[in-house]
MIDOKE-331439 format. One record per residue (C-alpha): residue number from 1; residue in one letter; y negated, x, z. Coordinates in steps of 0.001 Angstrom, whole numbers. Layout:
N
<r num="NUM" residuo="a" yy="Y" xx="X" zz="Z"/>
...
//
This chain:
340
<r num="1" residuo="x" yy="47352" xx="-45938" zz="-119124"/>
<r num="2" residuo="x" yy="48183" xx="-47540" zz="-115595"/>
<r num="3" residuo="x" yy="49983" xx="-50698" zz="-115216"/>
<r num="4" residuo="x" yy="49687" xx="-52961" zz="-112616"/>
<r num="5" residuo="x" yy="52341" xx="-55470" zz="-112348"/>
<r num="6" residuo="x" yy="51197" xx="-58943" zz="-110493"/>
<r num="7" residuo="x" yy="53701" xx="-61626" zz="-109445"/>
<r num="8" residuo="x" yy="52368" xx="-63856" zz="-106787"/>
<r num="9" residuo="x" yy="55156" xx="-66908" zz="-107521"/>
<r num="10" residuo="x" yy="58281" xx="-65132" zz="-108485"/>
<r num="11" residuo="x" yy="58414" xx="-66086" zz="-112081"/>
<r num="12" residuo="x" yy="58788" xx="-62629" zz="-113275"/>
<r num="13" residuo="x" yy="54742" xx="-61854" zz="-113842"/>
<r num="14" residuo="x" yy="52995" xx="-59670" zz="-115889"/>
<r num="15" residuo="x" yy="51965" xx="-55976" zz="-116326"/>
<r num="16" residuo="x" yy="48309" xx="-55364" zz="-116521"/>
<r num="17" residuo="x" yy="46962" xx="-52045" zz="-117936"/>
<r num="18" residuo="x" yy="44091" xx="-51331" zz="-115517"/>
<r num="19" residuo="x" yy="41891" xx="-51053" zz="-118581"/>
<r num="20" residuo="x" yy="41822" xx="-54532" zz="-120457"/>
<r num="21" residuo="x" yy="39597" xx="-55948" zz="-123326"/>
<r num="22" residuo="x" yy="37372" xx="-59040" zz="-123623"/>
<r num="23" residuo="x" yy="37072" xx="-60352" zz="-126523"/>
<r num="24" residuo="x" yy="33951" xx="-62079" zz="-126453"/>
<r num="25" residuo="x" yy="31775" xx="-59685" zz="-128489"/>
<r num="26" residuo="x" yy="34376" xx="-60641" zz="-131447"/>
<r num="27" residuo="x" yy="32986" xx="-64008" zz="-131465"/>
<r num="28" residuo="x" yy="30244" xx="-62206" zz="-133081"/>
<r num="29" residuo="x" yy="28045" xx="-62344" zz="-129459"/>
<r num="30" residuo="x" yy="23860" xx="-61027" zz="-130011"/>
<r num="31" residuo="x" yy="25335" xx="-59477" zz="-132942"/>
<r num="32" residuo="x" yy="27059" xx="-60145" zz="-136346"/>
<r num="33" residuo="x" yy="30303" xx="-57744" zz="-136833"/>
<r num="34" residuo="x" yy="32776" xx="-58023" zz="-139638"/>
<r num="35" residuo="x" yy="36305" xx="-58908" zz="-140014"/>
<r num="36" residuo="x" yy="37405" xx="-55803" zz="-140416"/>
<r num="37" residuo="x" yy="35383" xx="-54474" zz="-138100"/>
<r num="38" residuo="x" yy="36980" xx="-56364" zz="-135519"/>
<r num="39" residuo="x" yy="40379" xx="-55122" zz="-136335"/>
<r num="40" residuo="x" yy="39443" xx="-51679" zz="-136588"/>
<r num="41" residuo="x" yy="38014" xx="-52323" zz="-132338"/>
<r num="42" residuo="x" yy="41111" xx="-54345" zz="-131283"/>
<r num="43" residuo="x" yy="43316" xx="-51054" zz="-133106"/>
<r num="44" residuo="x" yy="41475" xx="-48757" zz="-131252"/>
<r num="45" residuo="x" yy="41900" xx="-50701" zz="-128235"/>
<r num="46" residuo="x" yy="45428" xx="-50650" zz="-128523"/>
<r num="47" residuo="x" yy="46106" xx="-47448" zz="-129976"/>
<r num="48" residuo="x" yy="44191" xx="-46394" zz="-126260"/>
<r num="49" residuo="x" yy="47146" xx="-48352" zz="-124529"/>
<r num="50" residuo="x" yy="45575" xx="-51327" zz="-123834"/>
<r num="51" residuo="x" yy="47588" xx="-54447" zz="-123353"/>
<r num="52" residuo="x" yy="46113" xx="-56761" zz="-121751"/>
<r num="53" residuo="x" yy="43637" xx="-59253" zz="-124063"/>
<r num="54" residuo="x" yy="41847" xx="-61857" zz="-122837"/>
<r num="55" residuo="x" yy="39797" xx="-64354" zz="-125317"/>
<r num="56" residuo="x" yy="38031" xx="-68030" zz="-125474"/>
<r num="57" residuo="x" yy="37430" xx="-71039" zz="-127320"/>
<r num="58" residuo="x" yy="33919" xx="-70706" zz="-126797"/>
<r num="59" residuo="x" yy="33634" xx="-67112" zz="-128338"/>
<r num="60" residuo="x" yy="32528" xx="-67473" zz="-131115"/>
<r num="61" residuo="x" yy="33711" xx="-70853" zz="-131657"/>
<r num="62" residuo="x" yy="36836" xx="-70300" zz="-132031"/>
<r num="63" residuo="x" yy="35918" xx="-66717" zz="-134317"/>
<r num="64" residuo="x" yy="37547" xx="-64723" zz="-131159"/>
<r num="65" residuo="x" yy="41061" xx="-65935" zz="-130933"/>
<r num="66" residuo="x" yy="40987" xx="-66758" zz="-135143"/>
<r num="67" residuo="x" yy="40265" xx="-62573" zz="-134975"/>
<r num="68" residuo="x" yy="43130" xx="-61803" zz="-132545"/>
<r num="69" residuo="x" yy="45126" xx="-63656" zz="-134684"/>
<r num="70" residuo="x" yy="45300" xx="-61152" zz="-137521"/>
<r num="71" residuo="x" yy="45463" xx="-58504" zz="-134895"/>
<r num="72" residuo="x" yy="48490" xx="-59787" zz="-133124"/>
<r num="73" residuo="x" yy="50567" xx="-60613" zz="-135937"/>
<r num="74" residuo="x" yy="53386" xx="-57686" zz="-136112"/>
<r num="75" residuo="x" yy="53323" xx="-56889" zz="-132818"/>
<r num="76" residuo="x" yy="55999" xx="-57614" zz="-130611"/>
<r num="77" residuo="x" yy="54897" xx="-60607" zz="-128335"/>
<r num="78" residuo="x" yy="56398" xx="-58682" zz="-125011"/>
<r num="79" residuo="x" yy="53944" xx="-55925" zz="-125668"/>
<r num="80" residuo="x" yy="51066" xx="-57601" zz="-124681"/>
<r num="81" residuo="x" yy="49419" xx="-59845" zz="-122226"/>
<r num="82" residuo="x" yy="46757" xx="-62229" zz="-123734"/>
<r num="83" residuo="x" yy="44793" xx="-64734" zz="-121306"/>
<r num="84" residuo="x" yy="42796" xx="-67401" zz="-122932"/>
<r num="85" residuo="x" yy="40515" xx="-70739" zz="-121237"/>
<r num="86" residuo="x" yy="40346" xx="-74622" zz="-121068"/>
<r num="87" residuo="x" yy="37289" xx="-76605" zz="-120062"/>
<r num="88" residuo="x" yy="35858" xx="-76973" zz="-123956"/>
<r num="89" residuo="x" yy="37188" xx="-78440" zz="-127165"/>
<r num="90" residuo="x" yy="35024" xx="-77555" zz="-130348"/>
<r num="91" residuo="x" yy="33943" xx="-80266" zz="-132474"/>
<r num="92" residuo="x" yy="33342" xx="-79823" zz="-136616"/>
<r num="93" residuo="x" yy="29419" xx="-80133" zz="-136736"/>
<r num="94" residuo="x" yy="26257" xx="-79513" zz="-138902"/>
<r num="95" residuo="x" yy="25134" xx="-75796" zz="-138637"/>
<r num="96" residuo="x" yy="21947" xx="-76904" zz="-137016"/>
<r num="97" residuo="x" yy="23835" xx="-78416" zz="-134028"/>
<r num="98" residuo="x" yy="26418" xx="-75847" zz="-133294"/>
<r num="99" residuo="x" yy="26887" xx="-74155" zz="-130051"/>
<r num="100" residuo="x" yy="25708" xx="-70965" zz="-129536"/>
<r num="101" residuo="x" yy="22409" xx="-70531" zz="-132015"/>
<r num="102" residuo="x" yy="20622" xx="-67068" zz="-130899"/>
<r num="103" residuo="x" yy="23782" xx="-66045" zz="-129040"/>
<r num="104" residuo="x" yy="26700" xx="-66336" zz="-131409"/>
<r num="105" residuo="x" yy="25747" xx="-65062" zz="-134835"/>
<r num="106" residuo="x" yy="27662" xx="-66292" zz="-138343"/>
<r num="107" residuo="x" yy="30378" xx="-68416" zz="-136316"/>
<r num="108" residuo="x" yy="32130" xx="-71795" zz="-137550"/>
<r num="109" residuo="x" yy="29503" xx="-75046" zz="-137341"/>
<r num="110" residuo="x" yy="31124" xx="-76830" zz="-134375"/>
<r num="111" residuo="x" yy="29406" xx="-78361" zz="-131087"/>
<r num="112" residuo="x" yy="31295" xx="-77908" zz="-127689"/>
<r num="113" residuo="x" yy="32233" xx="-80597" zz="-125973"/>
<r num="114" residuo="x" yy="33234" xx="-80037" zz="-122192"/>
<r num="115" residuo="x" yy="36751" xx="-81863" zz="-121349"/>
<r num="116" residuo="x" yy="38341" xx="-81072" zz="-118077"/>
<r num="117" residuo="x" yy="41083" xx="-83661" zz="-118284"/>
<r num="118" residuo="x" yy="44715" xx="-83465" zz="-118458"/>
<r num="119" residuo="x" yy="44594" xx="-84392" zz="-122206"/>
<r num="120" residuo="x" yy="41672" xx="-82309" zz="-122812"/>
<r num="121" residuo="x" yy="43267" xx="-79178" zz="-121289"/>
<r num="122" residuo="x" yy="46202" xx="-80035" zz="-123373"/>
<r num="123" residuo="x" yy="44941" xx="-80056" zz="-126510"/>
<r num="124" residuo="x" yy="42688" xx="-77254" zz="-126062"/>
<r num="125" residuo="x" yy="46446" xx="-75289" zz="-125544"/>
<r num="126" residuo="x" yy="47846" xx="-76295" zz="-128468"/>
<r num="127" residuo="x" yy="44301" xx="-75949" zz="-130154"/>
<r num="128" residuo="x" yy="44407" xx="-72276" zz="-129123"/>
<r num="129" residuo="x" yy="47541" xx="-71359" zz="-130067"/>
<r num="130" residuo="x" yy="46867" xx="-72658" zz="-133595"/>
<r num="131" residuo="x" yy="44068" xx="-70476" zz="-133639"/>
<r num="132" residuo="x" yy="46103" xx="-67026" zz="-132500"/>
<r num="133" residuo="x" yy="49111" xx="-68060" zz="-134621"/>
<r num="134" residuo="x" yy="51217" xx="-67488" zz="-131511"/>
<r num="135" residuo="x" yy="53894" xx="-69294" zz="-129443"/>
<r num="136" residuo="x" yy="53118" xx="-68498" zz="-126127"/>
<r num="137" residuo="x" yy="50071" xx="-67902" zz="-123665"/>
<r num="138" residuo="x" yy="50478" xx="-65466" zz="-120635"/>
<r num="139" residuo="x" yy="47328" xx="-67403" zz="-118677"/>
<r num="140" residuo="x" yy="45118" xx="-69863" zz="-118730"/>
<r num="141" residuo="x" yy="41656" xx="-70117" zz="-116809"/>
<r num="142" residuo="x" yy="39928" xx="-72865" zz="-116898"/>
<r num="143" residuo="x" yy="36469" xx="-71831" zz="-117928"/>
<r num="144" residuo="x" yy="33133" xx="-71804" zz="-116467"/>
<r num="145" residuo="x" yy="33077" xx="-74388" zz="-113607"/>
<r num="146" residuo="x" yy="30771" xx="-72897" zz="-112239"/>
<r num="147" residuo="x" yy="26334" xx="-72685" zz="-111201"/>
<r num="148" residuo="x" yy="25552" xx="-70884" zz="-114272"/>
<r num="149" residuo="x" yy="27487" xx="-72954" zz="-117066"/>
<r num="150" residuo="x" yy="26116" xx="-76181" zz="-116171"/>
<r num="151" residuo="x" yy="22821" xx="-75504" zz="-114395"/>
<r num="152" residuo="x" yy="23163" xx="-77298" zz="-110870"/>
<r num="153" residuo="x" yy="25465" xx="-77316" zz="-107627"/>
<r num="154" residuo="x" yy="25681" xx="-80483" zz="-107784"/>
<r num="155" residuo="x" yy="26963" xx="-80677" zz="-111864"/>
<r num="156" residuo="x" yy="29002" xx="-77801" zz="-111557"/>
<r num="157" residuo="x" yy="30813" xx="-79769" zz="-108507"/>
<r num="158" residuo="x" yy="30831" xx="-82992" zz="-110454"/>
<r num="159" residuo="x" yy="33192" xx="-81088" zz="-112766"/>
<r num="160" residuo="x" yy="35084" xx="-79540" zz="-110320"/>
<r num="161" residuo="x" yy="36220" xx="-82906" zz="-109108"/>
<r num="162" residuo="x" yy="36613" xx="-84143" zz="-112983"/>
<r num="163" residuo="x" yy="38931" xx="-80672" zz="-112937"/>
<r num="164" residuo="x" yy="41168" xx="-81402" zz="-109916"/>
<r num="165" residuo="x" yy="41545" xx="-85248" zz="-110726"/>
<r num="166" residuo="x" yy="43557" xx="-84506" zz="-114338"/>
<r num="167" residuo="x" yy="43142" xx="-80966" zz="-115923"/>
<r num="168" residuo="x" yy="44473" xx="-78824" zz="-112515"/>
<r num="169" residuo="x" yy="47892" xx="-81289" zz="-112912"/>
<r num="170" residuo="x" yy="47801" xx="-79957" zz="-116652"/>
<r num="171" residuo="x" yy="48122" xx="-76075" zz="-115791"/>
<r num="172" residuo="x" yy="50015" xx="-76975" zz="-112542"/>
<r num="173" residuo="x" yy="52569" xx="-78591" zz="-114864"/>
<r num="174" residuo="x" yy="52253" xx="-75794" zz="-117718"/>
<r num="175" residuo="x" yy="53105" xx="-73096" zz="-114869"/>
<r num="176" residuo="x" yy="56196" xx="-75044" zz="-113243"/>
<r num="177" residuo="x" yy="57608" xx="-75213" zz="-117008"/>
<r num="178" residuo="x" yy="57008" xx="-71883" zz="-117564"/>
<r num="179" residuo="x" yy="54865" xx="-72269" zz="-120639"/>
<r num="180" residuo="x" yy="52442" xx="-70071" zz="-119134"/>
<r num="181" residuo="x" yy="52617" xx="-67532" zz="-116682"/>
<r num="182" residuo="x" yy="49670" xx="-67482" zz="-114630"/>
<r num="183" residuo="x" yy="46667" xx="-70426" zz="-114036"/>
<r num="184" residuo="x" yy="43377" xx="-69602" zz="-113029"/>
<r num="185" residuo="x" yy="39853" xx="-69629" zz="-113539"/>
<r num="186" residuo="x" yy="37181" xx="-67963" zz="-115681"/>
<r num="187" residuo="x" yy="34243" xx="-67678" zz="-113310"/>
<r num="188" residuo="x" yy="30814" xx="-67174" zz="-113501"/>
<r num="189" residuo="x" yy="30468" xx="-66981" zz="-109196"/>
<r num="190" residuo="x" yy="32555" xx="-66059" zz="-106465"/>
<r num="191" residuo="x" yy="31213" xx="-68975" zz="-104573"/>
<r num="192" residuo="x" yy="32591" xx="-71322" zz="-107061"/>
<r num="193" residuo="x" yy="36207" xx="-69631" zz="-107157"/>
<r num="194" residuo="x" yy="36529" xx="-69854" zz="-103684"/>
<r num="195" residuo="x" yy="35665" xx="-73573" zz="-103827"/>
<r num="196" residuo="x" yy="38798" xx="-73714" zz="-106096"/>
<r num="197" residuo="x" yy="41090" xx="-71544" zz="-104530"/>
<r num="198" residuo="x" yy="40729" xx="-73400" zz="-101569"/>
<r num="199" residuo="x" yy="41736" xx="-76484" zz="-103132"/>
<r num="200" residuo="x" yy="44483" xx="-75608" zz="-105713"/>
<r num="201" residuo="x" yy="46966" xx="-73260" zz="-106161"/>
<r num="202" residuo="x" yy="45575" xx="-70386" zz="-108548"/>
<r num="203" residuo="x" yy="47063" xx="-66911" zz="-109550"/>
<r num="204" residuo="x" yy="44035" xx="-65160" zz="-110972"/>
<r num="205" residuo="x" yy="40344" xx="-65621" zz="-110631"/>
<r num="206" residuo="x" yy="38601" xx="-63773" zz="-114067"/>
<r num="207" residuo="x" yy="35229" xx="-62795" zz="-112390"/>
<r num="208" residuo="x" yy="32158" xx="-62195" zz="-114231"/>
<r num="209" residuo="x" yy="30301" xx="-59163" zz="-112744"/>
<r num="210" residuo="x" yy="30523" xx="-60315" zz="-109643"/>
<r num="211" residuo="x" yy="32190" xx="-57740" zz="-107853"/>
<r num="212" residuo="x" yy="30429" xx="-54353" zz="-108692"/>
<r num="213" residuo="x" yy="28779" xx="-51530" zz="-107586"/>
<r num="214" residuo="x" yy="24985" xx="-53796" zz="-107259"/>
<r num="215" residuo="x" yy="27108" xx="-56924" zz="-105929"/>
<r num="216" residuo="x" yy="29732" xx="-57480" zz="-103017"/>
<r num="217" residuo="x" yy="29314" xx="-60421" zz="-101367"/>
<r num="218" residuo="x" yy="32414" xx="-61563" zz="-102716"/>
<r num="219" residuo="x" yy="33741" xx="-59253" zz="-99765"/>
<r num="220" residuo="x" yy="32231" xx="-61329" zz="-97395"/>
<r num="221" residuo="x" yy="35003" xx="-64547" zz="-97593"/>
<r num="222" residuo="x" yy="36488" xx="-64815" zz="-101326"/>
<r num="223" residuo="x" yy="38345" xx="-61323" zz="-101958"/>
<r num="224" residuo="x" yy="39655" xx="-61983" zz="-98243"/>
<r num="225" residuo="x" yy="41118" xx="-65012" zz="-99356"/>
<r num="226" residuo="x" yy="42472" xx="-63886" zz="-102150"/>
<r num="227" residuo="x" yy="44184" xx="-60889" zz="-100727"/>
<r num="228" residuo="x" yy="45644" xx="-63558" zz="-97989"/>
<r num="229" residuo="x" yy="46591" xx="-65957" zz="-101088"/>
<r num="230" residuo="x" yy="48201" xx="-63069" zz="-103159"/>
<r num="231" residuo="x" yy="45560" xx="-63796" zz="-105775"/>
<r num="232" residuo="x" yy="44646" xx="-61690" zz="-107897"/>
<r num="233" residuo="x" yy="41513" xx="-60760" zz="-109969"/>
<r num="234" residuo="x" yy="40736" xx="-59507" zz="-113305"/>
<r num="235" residuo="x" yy="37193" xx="-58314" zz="-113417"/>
<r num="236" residuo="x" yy="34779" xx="-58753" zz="-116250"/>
<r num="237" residuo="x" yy="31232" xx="-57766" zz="-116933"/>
<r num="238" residuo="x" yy="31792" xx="-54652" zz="-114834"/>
<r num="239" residuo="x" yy="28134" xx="-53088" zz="-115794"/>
<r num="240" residuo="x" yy="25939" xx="-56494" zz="-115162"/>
<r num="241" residuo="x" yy="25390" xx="-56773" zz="-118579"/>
<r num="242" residuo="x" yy="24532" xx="-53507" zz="-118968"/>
<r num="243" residuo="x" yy="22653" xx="-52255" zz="-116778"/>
<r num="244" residuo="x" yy="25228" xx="-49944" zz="-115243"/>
<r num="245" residuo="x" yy="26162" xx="-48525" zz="-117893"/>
<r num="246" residuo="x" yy="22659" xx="-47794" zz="-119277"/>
<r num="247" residuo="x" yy="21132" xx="-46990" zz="-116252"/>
<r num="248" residuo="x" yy="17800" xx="-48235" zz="-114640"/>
<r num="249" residuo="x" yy="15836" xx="-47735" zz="-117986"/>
<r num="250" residuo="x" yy="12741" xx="-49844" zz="-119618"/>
<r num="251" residuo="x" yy="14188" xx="-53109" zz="-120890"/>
<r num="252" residuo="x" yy="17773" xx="-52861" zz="-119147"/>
<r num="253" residuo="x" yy="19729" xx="-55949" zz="-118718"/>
<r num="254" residuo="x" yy="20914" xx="-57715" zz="-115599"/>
<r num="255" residuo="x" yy="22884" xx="-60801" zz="-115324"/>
<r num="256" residuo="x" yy="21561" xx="-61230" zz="-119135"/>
<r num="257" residuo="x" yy="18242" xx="-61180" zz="-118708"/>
<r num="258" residuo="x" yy="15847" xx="-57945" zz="-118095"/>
<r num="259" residuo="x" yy="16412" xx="-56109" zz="-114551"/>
<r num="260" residuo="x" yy="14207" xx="-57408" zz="-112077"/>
<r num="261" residuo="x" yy="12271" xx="-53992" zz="-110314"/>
<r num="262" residuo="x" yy="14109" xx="-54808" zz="-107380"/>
<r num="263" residuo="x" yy="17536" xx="-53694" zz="-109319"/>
<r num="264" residuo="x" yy="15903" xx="-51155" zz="-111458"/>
<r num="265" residuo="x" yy="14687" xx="-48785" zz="-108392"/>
<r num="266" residuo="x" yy="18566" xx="-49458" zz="-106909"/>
<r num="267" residuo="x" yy="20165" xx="-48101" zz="-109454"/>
<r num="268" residuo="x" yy="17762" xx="-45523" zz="-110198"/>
<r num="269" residuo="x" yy="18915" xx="-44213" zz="-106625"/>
<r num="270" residuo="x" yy="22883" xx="-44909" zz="-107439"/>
<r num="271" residuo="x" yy="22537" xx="-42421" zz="-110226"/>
<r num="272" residuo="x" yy="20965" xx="-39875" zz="-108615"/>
<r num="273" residuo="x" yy="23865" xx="-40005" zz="-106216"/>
<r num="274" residuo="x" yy="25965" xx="-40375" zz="-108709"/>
<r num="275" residuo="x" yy="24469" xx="-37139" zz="-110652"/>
<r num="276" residuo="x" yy="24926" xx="-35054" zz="-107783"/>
<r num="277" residuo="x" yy="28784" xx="-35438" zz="-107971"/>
<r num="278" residuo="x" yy="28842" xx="-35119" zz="-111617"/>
<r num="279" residuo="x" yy="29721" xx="-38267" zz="-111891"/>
<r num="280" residuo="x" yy="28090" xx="-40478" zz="-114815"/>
<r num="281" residuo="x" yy="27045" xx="-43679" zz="-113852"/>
<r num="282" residuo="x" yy="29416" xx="-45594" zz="-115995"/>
<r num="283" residuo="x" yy="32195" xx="-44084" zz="-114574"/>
<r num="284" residuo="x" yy="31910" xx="-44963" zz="-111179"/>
<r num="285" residuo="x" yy="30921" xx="-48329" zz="-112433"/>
<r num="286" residuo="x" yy="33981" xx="-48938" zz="-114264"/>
<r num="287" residuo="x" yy="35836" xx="-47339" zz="-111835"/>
<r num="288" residuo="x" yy="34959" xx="-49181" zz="-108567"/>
<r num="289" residuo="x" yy="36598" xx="-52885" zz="-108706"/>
<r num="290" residuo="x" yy="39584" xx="-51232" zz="-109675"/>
<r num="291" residuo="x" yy="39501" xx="-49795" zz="-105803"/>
<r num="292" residuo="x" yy="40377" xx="-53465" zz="-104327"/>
<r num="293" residuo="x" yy="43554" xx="-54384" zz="-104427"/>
<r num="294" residuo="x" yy="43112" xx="-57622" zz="-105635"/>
<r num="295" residuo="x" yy="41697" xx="-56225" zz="-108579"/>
<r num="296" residuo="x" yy="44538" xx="-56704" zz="-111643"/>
<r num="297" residuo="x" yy="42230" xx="-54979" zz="-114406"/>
<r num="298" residuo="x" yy="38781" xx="-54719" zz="-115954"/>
<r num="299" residuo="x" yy="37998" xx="-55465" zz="-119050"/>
<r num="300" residuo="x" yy="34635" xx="-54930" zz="-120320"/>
<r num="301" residuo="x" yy="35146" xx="-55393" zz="-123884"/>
<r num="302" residuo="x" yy="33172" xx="-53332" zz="-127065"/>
<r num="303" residuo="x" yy="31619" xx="-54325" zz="-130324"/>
<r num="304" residuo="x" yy="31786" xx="-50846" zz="-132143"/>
<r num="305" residuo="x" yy="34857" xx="-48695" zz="-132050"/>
<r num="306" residuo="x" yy="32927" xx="-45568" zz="-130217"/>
<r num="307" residuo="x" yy="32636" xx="-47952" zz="-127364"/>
<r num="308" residuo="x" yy="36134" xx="-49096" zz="-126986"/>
<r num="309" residuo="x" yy="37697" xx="-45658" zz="-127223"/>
<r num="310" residuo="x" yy="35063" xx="-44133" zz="-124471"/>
<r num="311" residuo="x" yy="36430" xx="-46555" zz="-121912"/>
<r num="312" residuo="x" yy="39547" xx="-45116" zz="-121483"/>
<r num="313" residuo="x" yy="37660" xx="-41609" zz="-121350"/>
<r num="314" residuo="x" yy="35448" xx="-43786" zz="-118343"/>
<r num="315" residuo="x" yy="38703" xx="-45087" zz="-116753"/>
<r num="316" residuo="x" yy="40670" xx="-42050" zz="-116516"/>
<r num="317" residuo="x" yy="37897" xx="-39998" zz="-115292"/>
<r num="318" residuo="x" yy="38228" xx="-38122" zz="-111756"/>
<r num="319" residuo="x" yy="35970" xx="-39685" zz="-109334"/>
<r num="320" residuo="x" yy="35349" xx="-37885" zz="-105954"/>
<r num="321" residuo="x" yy="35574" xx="-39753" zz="-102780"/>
<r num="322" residuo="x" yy="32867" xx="-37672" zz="-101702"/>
<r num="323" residuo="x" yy="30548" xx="-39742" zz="-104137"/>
<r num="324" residuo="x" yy="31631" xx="-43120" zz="-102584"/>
<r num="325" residuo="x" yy="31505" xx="-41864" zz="-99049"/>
<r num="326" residuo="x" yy="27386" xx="-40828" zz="-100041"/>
<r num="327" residuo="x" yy="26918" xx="-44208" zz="-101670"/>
<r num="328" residuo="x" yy="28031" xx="-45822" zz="-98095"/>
<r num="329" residuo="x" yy="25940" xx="-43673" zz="-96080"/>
<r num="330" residuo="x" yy="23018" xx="-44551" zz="-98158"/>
<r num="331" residuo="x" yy="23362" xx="-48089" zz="-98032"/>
<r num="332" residuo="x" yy="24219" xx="-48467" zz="-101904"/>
<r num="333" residuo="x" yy="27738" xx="-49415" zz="-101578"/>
<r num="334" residuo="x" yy="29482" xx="-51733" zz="-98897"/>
<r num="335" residuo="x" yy="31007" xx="-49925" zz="-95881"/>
<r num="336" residuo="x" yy="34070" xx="-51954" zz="-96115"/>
<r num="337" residuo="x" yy="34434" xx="-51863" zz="-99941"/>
<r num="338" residuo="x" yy="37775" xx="-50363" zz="-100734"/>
<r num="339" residuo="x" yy="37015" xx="-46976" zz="-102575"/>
<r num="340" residuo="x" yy="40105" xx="-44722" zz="-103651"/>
//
């Protein structure tokens, strides 16, 4: 599998496989899976090549990184790159008050409790690496300041400012120490990264879906900035939960909730183009982002094996310019997206 290698301070960096995995549907997201289960995915994953692992408190409440524990032990820590987030400690509660009910199935009881302070972000570290049974973290993003998490402009900005004040010194000062490689942030929208990156000093953005073949308005200012900052971006939710890899049929999903018609008759006419190059539809979408060079890796993550070892079948497939040059001349795709 490709590698990309990213080192925006001189610290040495990282190697990315283009092809990464997100571990959120370990924390047992829409769906129950086993224990071993999970390991049998995350062996698949790597026994594809992939390196690269990135994970959460919040999945599962704490189920995620508990699972890449018993993954990880054994293998040498240089082989791998594992990212994981700040923002939320998880608090012992009574199963009818977890986090999560309807979304995260058979998880630990425990409530989340938002903390974007110095000492928040601190012990959510050390919190996490109790978790993975490890010694070190490659990255940290701090997770979900953004629109979407906490339901208003104006909230999402409030913690922001909680964020800069005390838990952006916390990373800063994890980075200059070299405890972790690379800070960041775990992003719902591009509108709310660029906030940050224009007020701290980031490495990575992890965006979710925002940057795919229905959406790129991120081209419009924040991928600019980035490639001007030397940031770079590893992109999740590469299908818009799901839709692009399904295609436009009844009941699809977009953006987690059923596709508007709007979206449904779009990408009904992105996979017709996409037929007429032979191309399936979940190809191209998996293969786009990785076009930008901002773009570190993707990583839409898997709950059954079959899925996890497709997507290096996806990844590697051939994907005609041709195809990208009709999706611009039909108005589906950005003119000044970067296609390979």
């Amino acid at each position: 599998m490709k590698v990309r290698h990213f080192d925006r301070i001189g610290n040495g960096g990282l190697d990315f496989t283009e092809l990464g995995f997100g571990s959120a549907p370990l924390g047992n997201l829409y769906r129950s899976i086993s224990d071993d289960d999970a390991q049998a995915i995350l062996e698949k994953a790597w026994d594809t090549g992939v390196r690269y692992y990135d994970t959460a408190p919040l999945y599962g409440l704490g189920l995620s990184e508990t699972r890449l524990n018993r993954f990880l032990r054994g293998k040498r820590r240089d082989d791998y790159v594992l990212s994981t987030k700040v923002g939320r400690l998880m608090r012992v509660s009574t199963p009818e008050e977890r986090t999560g009910i309807g979304k995260f199935f058979d998880t630990p009881s425990r409530r989340e409790v938002y903390d974007y302070s110095f000492d928040g972000v601190m012990r959510s570290v050390e919190f996490s690496l109790e978790r993975l049974g490890i010694d070190r973290i490659d990255i940290l993003f701090a997770h979900d300041l953004d629109i979407f998490t906490h339901g208003s402009k104006q909230a999402a900005d409030a913690r922001i400012e909680e964020f800069m004040r005390s838990g952006y010194g916390a990373l800063v000062s994890l980075r200059d120490q070299g405890v972790v490689k690379a800070i960041g942030g775990g992003i719902n929208e591009w509108q709310m990264a660029q906030t940050l990156a224009k007020r701290g000093d980031f490495d990575l953005f992890l965006l979710a879906g925002r940057y795919t073949l229905l959406e790129q308005e991120a081209l419009d200012t924040f991928l600019p900035l980035c490639q001007n900052r030397g940031i770079g971006i590893v992109l999740g939710g590469p299908y818009n939960s799901g839709i692009l890899a399904t295609g436009a049929k009844p009941g699809a999903f977009y953006n987690y909730s059923e596709a508007p018609q709007e979206i449904l008759d779009r990408v009904t006419r992105i996979e017709a183009v996409c037929k007429r190059h032979g191309v399936r539809l979940i190809e191209a979408a998996l293969q786009f982002p990785l076009s930008h060079p901002s773009v570190v890796s993707v990583i839409p993550g898997g709950q059954r094996v079959a899925e996890v070892e497709s997507n290096r079948a996806l990844v590697e497939t051939k994907v005609p310019a041709s195809l990208w040059a009709d999706l611009k001349a039909e108005n589906l795709l950005r003119k000044d997206a970067p296609t390979n």
